[in-house]
Each structure stands twice: as structure tokens, then as C-alpha cells.
KESE-59757 format. One line per field, with one value per residue (C-alpha): residue number from 1; residue in one letter; x, y, z. Coordinates in nm, 3 decimals, decimal comma. Layout:
N
seq = (NUM|...)
type = (A|...)
xx = (X|...)
yy = (Y|...)
zz = (Z|...)
END
This chain:
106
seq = (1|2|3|4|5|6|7|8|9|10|11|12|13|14|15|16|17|18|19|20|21|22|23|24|25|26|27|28|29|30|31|32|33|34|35|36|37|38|39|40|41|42|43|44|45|46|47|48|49|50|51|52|53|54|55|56|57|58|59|60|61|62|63|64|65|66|67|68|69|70|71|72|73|74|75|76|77|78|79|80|81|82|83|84|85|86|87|88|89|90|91|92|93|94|95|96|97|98|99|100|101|102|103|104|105|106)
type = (X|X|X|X|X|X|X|X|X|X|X|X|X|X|X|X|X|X|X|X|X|X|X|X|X|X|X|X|X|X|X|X|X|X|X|X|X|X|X|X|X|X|X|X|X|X|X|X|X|X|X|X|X|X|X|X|X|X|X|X|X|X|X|X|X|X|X|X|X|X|X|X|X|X|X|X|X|X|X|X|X|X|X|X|X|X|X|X|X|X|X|X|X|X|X|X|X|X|X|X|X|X|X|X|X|X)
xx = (0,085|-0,038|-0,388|-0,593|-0,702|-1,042|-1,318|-1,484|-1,339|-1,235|-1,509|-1,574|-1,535|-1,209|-1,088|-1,191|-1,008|-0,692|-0,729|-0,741|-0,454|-0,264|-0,368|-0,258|0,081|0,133|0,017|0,223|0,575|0,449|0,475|0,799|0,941|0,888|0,995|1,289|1,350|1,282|1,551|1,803|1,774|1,849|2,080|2,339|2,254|2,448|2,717|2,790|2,780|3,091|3,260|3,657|3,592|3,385|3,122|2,793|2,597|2,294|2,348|2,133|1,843|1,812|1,704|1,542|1,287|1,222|1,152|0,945|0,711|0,682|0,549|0,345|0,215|0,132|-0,040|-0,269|-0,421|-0,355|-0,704|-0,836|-0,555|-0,352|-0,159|-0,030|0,062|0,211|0,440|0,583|0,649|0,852|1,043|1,117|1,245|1,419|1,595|1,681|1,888|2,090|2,117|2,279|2,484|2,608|2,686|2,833|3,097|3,148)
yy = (1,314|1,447|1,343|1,610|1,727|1,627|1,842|1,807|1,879|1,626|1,507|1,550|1,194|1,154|1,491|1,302|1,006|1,177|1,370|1,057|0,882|1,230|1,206|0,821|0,894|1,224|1,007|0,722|0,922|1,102|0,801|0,686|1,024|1,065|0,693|0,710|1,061|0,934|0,636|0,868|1,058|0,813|0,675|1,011|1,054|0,690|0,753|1,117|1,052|0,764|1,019|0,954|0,756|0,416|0,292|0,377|0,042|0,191|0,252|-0,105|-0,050|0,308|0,259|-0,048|0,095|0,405|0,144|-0,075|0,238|0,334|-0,049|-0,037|0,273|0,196|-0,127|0,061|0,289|0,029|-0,007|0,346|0,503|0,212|0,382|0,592|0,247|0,093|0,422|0,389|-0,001|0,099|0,385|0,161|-0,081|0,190|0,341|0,010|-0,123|0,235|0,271|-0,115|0,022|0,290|0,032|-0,193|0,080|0,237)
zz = (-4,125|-3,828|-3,633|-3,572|-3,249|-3,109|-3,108|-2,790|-2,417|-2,208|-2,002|-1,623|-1,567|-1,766|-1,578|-1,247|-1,354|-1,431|-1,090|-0,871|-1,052|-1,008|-0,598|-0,577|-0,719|-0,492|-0,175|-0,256|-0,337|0,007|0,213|0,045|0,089|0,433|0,528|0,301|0,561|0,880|0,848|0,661|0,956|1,170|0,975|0,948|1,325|1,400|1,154|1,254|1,603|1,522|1,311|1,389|1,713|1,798|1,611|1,843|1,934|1,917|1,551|1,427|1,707|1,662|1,260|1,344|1,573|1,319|1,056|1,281|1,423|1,034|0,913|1,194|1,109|0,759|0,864|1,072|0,787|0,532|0,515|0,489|0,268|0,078|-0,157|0,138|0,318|-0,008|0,001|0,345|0,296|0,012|0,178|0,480|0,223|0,001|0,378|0,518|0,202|0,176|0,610|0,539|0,285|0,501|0,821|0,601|0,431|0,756)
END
């Protein structure tokens, strides 16, 4: 048995709705994207520049400070644009745990 469809059009308000959960999920994935980046960045730099010699020692402060200059940029707009701060927390998180994965198997 199947429901039939509803008669009227959604409504502006619903439309609006589904619009600004659409824009909260985009800005969120944004700021976890680009975090997730920045460290993996930094992260193939250290291990590529060790490739088949010694381990650089500026491997561990290197992805540090790109993780520390992206929390502290997400705790400075945390206020005007959360979901965008919630994002890059997460993507620092996300890019710490695989750059320690790669330290650790290298």
C-alpha cells in the first residue's frame, strides 16, 4: 500500500529550515576538511622529508603548531560561526590521531 503524496508545496519556512540544516552540515565538513588538510600536510611534509635517512626532529613540533594555530583559530570565531568551530576541533582531532599513527609506524 503506498501513501499518497501530499497535495500542497512545501512551505517557505520548511524550505528555510532544510536550507540552514543543509549550510550547517556544509560549514561543519568545511572546517573538518580543511583541518584534517592542514595537519596531513604537515604530516607527509615530516615523513617525506625522513624518507630513507633520519627521522627529522621537527616532525612532532611542526604538526603541533599547525594544530595549535587551527584550535586557536576556531576558538576565536567560536562565537560567531560555531558549527564552523565544532568542524575544525574535529579535524584537528581527526589529523592528530592519523599524523600519530603515521609517527608511530614510521
Amino acid at each position: 500500500m503506498t501513501v499518497p503524496a501530499p497535495d500542497r508545496e512545501p512551505s517557505a519556512l520548511e524550505y528555510e529550515a532544510r536550507r540552514a540544516r543543509g549550510r550547517r552540515i556544509s560549514r561543519f565538513l568545511y572546517g573538518l576538511g580543511a583541518a584534517w588538510f592542514l595537519i596531513f600536510l604537515a604530516t607527509s611534509l615530516a615523513v617525506l622529508s625522513g624518507y630513507n635517512r633520519d627521522v627529522p626532529r621537527w616532525r612532532v613540533p611542526l604538526v603541533g603548531a599547525i594544530a595549535l594555530v587551527c584550535a586557536l583559530y576556531a576558538f576565536v570565531v567560536r562565537r560567531q560561526r560555531p558549527t564552523l568551530a565544532a568542524g575544525i576541533f574535529t579535524g584537528v582531532a581527526v589529523g592528530l590521531l592519523h599524523a600519530g599513527w603515521c609517527f608511530i609506524s614510521y
